[in-house]
C-alpha positions in Angstrom: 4.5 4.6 -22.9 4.1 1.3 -21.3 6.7 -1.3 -22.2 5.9 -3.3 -25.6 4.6 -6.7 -25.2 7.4 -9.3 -27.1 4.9 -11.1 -28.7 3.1 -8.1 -30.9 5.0 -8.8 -34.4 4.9 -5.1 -35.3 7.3 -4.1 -32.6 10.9 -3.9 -33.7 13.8 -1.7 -31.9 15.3 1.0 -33.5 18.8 0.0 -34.3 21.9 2.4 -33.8 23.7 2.7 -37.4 26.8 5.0 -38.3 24.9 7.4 -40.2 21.9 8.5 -37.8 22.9 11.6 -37.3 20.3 13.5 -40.2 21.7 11.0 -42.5 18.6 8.5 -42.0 15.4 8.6 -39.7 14.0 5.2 -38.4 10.9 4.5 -36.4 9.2 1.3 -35.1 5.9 1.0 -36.5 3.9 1.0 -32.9 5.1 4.8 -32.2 4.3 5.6 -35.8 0.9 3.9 -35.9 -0.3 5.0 -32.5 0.8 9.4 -33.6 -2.5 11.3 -32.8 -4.2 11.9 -36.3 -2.4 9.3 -38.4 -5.5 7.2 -37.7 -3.7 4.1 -36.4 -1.8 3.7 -39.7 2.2 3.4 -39.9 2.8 5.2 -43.0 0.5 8.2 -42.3 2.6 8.5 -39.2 5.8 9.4 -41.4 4.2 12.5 -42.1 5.8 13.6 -38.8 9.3 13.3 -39.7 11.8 16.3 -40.2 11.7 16.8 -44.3 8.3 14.5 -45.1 6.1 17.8 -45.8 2.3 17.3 -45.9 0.5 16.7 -49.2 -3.1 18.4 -50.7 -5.5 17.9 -48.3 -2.8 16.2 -46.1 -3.7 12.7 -47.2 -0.3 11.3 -47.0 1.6 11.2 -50.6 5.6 11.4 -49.3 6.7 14.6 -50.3 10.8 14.3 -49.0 12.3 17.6 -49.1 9.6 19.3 -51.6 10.6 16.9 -54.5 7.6 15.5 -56.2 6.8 12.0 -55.1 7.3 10.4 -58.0 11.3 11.4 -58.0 11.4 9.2 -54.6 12.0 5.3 -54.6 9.4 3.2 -52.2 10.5 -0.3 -51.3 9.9 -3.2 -49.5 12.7 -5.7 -48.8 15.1 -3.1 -50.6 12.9 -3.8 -54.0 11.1 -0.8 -55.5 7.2 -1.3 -55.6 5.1 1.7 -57.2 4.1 3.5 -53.7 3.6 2.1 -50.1 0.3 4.4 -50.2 -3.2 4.3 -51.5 -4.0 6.6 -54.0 -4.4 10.2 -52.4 -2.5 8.7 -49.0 -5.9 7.3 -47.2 -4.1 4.4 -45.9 -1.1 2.2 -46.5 -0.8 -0.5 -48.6 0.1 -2.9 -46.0 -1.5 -3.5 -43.0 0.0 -2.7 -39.7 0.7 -6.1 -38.5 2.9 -6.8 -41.8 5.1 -3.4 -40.9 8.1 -3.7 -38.2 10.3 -0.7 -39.3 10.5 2.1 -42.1 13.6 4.0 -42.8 13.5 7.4 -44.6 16.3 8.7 -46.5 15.1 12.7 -47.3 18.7 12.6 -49.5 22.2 11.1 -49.1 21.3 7.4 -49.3 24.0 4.8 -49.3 25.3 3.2 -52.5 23.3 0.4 -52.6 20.1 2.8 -53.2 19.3 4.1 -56.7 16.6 5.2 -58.7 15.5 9.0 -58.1 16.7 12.3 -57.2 14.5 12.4 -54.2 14.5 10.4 -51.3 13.9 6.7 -50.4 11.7 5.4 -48.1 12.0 2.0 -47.3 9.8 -0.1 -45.6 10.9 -3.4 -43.6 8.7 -6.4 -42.8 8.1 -7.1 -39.1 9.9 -10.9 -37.4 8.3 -13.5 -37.7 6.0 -14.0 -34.4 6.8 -16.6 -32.2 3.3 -17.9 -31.7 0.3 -18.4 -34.0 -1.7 -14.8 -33.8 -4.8 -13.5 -35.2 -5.4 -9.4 -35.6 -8.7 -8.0 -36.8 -9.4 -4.1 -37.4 -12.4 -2.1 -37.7 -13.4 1.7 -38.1 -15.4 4.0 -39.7 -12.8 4.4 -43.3 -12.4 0.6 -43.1 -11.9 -2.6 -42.0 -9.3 -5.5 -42.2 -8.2 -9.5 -40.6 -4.7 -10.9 -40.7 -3.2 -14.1 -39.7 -0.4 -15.3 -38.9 0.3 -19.0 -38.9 3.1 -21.1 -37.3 3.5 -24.2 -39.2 6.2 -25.6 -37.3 9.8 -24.5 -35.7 10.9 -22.8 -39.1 7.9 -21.9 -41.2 5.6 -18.9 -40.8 2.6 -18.3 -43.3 0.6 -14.8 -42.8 -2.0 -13.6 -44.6 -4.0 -10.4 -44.4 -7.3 -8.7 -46.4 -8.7 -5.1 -46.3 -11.3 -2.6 -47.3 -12.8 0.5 -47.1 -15.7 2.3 -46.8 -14.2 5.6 -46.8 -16.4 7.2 -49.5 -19.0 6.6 -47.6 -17.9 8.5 -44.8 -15.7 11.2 -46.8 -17.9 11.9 -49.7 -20.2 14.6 -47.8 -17.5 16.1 -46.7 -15.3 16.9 -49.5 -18.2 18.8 -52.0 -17.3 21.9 -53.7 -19.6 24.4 -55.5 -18.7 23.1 -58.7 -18.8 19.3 -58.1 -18.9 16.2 -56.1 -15.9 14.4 -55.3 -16.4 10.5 -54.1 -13.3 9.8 -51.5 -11.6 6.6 -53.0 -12.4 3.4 -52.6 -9.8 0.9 -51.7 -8.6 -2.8 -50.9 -5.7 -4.7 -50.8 -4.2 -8.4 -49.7 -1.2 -9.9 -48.8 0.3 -13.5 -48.6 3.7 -13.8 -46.9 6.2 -16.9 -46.1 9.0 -17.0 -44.1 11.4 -19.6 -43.4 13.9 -20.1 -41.3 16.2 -22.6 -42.8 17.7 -25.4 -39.9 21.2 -24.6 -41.3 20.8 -21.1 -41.1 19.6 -18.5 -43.7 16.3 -16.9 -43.8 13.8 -17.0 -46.9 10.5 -14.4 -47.0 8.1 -14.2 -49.8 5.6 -11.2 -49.7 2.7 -11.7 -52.3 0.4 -8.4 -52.1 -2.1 -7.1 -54.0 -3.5 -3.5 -54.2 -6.4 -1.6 -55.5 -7.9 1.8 -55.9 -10.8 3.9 -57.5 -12.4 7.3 -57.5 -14.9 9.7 -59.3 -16.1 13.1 -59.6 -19.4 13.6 -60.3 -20.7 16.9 -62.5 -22.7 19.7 -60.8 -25.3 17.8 -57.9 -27.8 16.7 -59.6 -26.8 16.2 -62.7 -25.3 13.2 -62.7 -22.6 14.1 -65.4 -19.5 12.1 -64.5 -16.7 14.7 -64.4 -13.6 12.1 -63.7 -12.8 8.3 -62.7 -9.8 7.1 -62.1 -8.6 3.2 -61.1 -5.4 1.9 -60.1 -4.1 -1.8 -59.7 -0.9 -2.9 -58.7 0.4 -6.5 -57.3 3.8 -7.6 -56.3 5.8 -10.5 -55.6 8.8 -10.3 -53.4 11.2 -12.8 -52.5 14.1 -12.3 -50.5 17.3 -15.5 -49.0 19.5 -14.3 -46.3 22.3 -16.6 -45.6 25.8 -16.6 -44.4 28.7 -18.0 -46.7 31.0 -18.7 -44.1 32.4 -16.6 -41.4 32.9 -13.6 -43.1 30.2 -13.3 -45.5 26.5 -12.2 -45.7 25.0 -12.5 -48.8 21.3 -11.8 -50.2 19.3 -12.1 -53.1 16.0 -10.7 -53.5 13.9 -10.6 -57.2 10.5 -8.8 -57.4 7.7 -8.9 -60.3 5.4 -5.8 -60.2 2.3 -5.3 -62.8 0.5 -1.8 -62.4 -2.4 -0.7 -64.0 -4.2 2.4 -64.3 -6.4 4.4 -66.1 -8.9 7.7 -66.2 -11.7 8.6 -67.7 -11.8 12.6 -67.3 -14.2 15.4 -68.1 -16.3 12.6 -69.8 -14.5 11.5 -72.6 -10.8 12.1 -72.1 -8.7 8.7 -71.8 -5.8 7.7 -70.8 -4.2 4.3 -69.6 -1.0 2.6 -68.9 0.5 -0.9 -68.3 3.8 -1.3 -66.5 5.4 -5.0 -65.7 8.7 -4.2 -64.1 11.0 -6.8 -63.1 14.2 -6.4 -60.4 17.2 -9.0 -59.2 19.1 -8.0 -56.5 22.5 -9.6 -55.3 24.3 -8.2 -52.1 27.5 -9.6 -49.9 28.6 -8.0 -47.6 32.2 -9.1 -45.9 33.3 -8.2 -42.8 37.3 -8.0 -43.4 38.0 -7.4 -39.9 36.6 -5.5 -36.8 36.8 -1.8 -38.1 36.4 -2.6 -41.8 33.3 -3.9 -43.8 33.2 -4.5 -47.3 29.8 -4.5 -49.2 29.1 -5.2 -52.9 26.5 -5.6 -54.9 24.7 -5.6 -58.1 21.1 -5.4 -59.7 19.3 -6.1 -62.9 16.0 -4.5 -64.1 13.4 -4.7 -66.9 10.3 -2.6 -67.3 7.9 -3.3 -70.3 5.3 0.1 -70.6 2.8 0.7 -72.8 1.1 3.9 -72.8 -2.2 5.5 -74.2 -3.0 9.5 -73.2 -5.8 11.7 -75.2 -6.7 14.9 -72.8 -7.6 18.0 -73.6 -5.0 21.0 -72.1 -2.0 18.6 -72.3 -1.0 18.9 -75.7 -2.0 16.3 -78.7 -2.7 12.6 -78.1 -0.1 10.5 -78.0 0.7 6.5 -77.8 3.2 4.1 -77.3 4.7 1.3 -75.7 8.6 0.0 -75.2 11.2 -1.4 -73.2 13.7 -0.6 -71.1 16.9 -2.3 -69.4 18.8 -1.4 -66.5 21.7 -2.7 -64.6 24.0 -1.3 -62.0 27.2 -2.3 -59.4 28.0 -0.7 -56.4 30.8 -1.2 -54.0 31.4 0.5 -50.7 33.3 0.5 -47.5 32.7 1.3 -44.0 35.6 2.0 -42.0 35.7 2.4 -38.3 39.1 4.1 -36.5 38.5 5.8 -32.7 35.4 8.0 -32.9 35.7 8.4 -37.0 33.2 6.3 -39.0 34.0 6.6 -43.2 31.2 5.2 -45.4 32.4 5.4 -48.9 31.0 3.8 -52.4 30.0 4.5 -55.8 27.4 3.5 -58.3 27.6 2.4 -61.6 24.3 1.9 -63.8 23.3 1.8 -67.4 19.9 2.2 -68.9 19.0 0.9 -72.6 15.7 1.4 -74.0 15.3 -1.7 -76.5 15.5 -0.3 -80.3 17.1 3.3 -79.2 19.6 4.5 -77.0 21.9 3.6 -74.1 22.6 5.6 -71.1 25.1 5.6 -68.3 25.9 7.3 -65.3 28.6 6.7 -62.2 27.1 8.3 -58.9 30.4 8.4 -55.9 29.2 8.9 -52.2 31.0 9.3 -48.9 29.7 10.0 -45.3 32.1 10.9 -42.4 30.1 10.7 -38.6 32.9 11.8 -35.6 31.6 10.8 -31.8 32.8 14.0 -30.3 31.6 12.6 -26.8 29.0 10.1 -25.6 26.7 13.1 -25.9 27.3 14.5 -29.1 27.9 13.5 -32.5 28.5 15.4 -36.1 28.1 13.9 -39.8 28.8 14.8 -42.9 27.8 13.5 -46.3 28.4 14.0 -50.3 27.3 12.9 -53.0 25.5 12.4 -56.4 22.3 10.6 -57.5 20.7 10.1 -60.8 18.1 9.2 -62.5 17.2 8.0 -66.3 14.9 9.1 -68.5 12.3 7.0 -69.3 10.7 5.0 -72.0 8.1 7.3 -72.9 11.0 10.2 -73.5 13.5 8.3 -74.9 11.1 5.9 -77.6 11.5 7.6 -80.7 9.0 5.7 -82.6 6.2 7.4 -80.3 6.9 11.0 -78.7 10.1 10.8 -77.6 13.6 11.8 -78.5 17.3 10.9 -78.9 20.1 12.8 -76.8 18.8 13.0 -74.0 21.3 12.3 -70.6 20.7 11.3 -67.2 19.1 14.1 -64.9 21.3 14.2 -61.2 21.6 15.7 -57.9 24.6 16.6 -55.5 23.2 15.8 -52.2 25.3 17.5 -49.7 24.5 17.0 -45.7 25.7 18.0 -42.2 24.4 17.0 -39.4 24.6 16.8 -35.9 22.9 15.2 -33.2 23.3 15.7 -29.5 21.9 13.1 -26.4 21.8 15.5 -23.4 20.0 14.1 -21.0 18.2 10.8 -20.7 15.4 9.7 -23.2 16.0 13.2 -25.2 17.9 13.4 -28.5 18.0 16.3 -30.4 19.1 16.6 -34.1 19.9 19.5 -36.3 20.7 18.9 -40.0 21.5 21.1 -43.2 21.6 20.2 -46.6 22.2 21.9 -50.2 21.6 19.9 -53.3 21.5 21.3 -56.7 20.4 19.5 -59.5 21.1 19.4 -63.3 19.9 17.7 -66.7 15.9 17.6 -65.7 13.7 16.6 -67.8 11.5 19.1 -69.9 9.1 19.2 -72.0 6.6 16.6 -72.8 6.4 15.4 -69.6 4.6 18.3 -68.3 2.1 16.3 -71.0 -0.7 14.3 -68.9 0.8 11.5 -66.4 -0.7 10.0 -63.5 0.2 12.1 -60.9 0.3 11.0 -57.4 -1.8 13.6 -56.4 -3.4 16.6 -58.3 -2.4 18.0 -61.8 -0.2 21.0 -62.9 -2.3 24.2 -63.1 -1.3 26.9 -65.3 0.5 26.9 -69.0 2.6 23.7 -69.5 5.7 22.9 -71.4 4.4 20.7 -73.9 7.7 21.4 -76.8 9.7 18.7 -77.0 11.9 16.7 -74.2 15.2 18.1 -73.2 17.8 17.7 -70.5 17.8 21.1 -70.1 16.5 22.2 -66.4 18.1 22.5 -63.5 16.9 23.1 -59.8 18.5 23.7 -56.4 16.7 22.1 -53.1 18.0 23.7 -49.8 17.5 24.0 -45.9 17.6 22.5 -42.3 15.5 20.1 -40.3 15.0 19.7 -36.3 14.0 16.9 -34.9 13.4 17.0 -31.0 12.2 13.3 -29.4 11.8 12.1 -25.7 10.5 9.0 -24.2 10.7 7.7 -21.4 8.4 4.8 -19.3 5.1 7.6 -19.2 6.1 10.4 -22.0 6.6 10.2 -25.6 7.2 13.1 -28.0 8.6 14.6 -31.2 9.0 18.3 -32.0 9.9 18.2 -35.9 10.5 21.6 -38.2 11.3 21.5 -41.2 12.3 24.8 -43.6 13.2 25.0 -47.2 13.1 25.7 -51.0 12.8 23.5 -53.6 12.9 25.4 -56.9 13.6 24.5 -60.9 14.4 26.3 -63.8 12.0 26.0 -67.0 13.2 26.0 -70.0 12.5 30.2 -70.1 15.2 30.3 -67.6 12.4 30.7 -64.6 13.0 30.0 -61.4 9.6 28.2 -60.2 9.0 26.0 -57.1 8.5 22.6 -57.4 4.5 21.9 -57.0 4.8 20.7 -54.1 7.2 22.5 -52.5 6.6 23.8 -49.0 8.8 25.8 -47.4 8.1 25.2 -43.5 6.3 22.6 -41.8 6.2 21.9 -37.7 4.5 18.9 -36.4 4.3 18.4 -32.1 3.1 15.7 -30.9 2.9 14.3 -27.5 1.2 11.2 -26.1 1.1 10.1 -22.2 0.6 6.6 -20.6 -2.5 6.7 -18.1 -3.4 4.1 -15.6 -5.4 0.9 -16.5 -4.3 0.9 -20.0 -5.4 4.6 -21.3 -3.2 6.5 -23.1 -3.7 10.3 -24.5 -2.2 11.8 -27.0 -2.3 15.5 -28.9 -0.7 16.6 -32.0 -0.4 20.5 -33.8 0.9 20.4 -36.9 0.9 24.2 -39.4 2.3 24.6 -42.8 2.7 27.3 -45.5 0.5 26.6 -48.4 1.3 24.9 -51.3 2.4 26.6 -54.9 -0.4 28.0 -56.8 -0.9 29.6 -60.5 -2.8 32.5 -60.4 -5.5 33.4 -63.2 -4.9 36.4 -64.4 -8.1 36.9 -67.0 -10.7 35.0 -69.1 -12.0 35.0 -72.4 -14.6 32.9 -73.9 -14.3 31.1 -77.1 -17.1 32.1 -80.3 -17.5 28.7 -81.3 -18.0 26.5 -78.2 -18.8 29.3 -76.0 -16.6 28.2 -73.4 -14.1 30.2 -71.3 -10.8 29.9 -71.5 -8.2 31.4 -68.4 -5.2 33.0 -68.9 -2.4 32.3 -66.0 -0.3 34.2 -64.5 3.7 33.0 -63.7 3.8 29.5 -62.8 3.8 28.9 -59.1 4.0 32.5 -58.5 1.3 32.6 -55.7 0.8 30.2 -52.5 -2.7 28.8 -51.1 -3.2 30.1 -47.0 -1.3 28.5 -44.4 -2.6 25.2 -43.2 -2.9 24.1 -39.1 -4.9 21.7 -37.2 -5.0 20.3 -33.4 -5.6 16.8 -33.0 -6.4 14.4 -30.1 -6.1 10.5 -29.8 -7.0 8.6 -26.5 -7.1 4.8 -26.8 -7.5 2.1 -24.1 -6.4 -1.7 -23.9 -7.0 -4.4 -22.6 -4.3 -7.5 -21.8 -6.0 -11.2 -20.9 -4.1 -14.2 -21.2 -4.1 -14.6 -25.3 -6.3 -11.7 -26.3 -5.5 -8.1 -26.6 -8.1 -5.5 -27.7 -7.4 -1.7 -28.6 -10.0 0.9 -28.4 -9.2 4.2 -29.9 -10.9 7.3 -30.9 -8.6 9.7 -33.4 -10.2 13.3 -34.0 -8.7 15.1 -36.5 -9.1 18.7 -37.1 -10.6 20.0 -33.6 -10.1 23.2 -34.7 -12.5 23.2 -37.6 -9.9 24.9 -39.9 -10.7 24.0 -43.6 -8.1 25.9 -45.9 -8.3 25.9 -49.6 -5.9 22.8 -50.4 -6.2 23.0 -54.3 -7.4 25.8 -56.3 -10.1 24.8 -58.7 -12.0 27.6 -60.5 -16.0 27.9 -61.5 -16.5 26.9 -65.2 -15.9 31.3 -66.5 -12.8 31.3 -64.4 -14.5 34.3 -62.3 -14.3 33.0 -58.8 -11.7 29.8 -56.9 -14.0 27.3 -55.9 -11.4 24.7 -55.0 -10.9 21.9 -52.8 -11.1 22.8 -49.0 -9.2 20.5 -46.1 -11.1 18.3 -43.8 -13.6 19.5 -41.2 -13.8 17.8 -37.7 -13.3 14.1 -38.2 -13.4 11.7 -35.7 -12.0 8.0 -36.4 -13.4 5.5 -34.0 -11.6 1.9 -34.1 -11.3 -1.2 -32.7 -8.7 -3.5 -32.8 -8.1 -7.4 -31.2 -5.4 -9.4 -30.9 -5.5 -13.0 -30.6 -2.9 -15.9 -29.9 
């Protein structure tokens, strides 16, 4: 790969930390971005990593470790914003001159992190650019400008607008026997200000709004509308960096974030929801001396929701709207003696739910990393995570219940990563978590998922903290770059089961228990570059039905399921290619790329949707061939 130019603004080292080894995966967003069939977006790109398994139709939703997505924290700045992703992962919510590095935790987060017992993913803004530049993008899913604006020594102002036309492209190709589906549309915008202040300290605001939609259409021909769905979420982020003294770092950051959404299914089913969620943040750390740091920290959050759900085949209708209050402290210490590094912390946090009850929960964590050589390093990492149950399970005056206790996970890691030669760096890491408390129940009832529904009976009785669940297995991850070569070899293997409240072990839904993704992309004369990527999977969880019977009155069928998640859709694969070409003048740049996905032509049943008597799987099938041609410039 040639050498980055200094001036692109989404170029950003990745920076050595104490707890690389399996602990945390980081990647600048130019490799990510530029990873045959991740279509020249960063966050489709993290697909690739060791424990990120692929999603339905491989659209990009952030499955870490086969939890479901919404059990993982997104962020940006540290601040949790409702997902980094469009709806059904067609493309990030930021643009890729906005993005400089994304760090994923797949478990074992530091301290500081809260909120989920999946992962965390977060996602940090690129430096500011040292000139005035200009960046606009164009292919066949969609098309996007951004600026960014020096106006003067210490102030930056960027700004950035996109849209799609991916339905338009991806409609055709995603028709089953039973339906149409129209590909989401899409857009989103961001304002962002950074200053630098003249006596030191850095302050960066990130304004963004985002905004999805899709439908299903009845039968061809009909023109029965079978489902719409919209979602609309903005966000405003602000974040001060300044030093207090020699010794001290400290940081504030507050975030506002309004979502919206709301479906219209089968016709006549609705459901909707408004969530305002407020966060402060308030972080020192203190470097006592050379081999000890000290950080603190605390946070305050406020989430208003109000909710409104009436579909058929997730229990009766239900309504309601309240309050909820969190705060939390964390303390923790990194110690460095010889070739031991000790991080070590724990998290307090309370959650009251305005008019009901008040939880609380204290989550300890330690990691221990020991440079065995220059070569080779091992890491090891405990520690608990919870998360609260929310409004709609806790409000009492609407569905919800009293009693019920924080759900949590033991995250327990080993790692070990080994530098044998130079530009290659392997790492092999193992982890066991089990989990206890989960939620069950009601919230099997309808929510917005972040990507398809539950198929098969659901626990719609009452919420309890009654499940448990146990997510185990190991992750390689093989890279090596050097001035011409870049590649990653990454496998990861699994399970990720619950118990139901019948005492049945059941995979997650998403749960898949191997995933290997190759990729490997060479620097050519003049500018060209060629890349290649196979990725294969085992299929997701499916419920089987088992037989049919038709109701006298309405006349329509009604399936009887087998054992929940009992069965698993084929094996997924594909071969892609990516061969792009710039061009360097004096102030302009321009990229050229074509990205084909899917040169095999494989097209395995992704979700398992059945004909209206339940006889025969129709389903939705993967992607044939597509190729993505874009075109980028660069101006400064």
């Amino acid at each position: 790969m040639p050498a980055p130019d200094p001036q692109e603004t989404e170029v950003v080292e990745v920076v050595e930390t104490s707890d690389t080894s399996g602990q945390v995966r980081t990647a600048p967003a130019n490799v990510l971005s530029g990873i045959p069939g991740s279509r020249d977006d960063v966050l489709l790109g993290l697909q690739n990593l060791p424990g990120v398994t692929r999603a339905p139709l491989g659209l990009g939703a952030l499955v870490l470790r086969g939890m479901p997505p919404e059990q993982s924290a997104y962020r940006i700045f540290g601040l949790r914003v409702p997902s980094l992703l469009h709806f059904a992962g067609l493309s990030s919510v930021l643009p890729g001159g906005f993005i400089g590095e994304v760090a994923v935790f797949p478990s074992n987060a530091p301290v500081n992190y809260g909120d989920g017992l999946g992962g965390q993913v977060d996602l940090q803004l690129a430096p500011a650019p040292t000139s005035s530049t200009g960046r606009v993008h164009f292919d066949v899913l969609q098309t996007g400008a951004e600026g960014h604006v020096r106006l003067g020594p210490n102030d930056v102002l960027s700004a950035g607008i996109r849209r799609s036309w991916v339905d338009a492209v991806l409609t055709p190709l995603w028709a089953s026997d039973g339906g149409v589906i129209r590909a989401p549309r899409y857009y989103d915008g961001q304002v962002r200000w950074r200053r630098d202040a003249p006596g030191g300290g850095t302050v960066d605001a990130l304004f963004m709004i985002s905004d999805d939609g899709y439908t299903l259409l009845g039968a061809e021909g009909t023109g029965a509308l079978a489902s719409a769905y919209q979602r609309t979420f903005g966000a405003g982020l602000v974040r001060w960096r300044h030093r207090l003294g020699d010794d001290w770092i400290h940081q504030l950051a507050a975030a506002v974030v309004p979502l919206y959404e709301t479906a219209d299914l089968r016709g006549g089913d609705v459901a909707s929801q408004w969530r305002v969620r407020g966060e402060l943040r308030d972080d020192y750390a203190w470097n006592a001396g050379g081999d000890l740091q000290v950080d603190l920290g605390w946070q305050a959050e406020a989430e208003w929701v109000d909710q409104a759900f009436d579909v058929r085949g997730f229990g009766p209708a239900e309504e309601g709207s309240g309050t909820a209050l969190q705060g939390a402290g964390y303390a923790m210490v990194h110690a460095w003696t010889g070739p031991v590094t000790l991080q070590a912390g724990a998290r307090g946090a309370a959650s009251h739910v305005v008019g009901h009850d008040t939880l609380w929960t204290i989550d300890p964590r330690v990691l221990v990393e020991v440079r065995l050589s220059d070569v080779v390093r091992l890491s090891a990492s405990s520690g608990r995570a919870s998360s609260f149950p929310g409004v709609r399970a806790r409000n009492t005056d609407a569905d919800g219940v009293e009693g019920l206790v924080p759900g949590w996970v033991w995250q327990n890691q080993l790692g070990l990563r080994v530098r044998p030669g130079y530009g290659l760096q392997v790492e092999l890491t193992g982890y066991v978590n089990p989990m206890g408390n989960l939620l069950v129940g009601r919230q099997e009832r309808f929510r917005f998922f972040q990507t398809f529904p539950p198929v098969g009976e659901l626990d719609t009785g009452p919420y309890a903290s009654e499940g448990t669940g146990l997510s185990a297995g190991g992750e390689l991850w093989v890279r090596y770059e050097d001035d011409l070569w870049t590649a990653w070899l990454s496998v990861t293997g699994g399970r990720s089961l619950r118990t139901t409240r019948l005492d049945e072990d059941v995979p997650f839904d998403l749960e898949q228990p191997f995933a290997l993704s190759a990729w490997a992309a060479r620097a050519l004369p003049r500018g060209w570059r060629l890349g290649m990527r196979v990725r294969a999977g085992m299929g997701l969880p499916m419920t089987p039905v088992v037989g049919r019977y038709q109701q006298l009155e309405s006349r329509q069928f009604v399936p009887v399921f087998g054992d929940r998640n009992s069965e698993r859709l084929p094996w997924s694969y594909g071969l892609d290619l990516r061969i792009d070409k710039r061009w360097v003048w004096s102030r302009t740049e321009l990229l050229l790329y074509l990205d084909v996905q899917n040169l095999t032509w494989a097209q395995p049943l992704e979700w398992p949707l059945y004909n209206l008597d339940y006889s025969e799987i129709i389903g939705i099938r993967g992607l044939p061939l597509l190729p993505v041609l874009g075109i980028e410039g660069v101006f400064r």
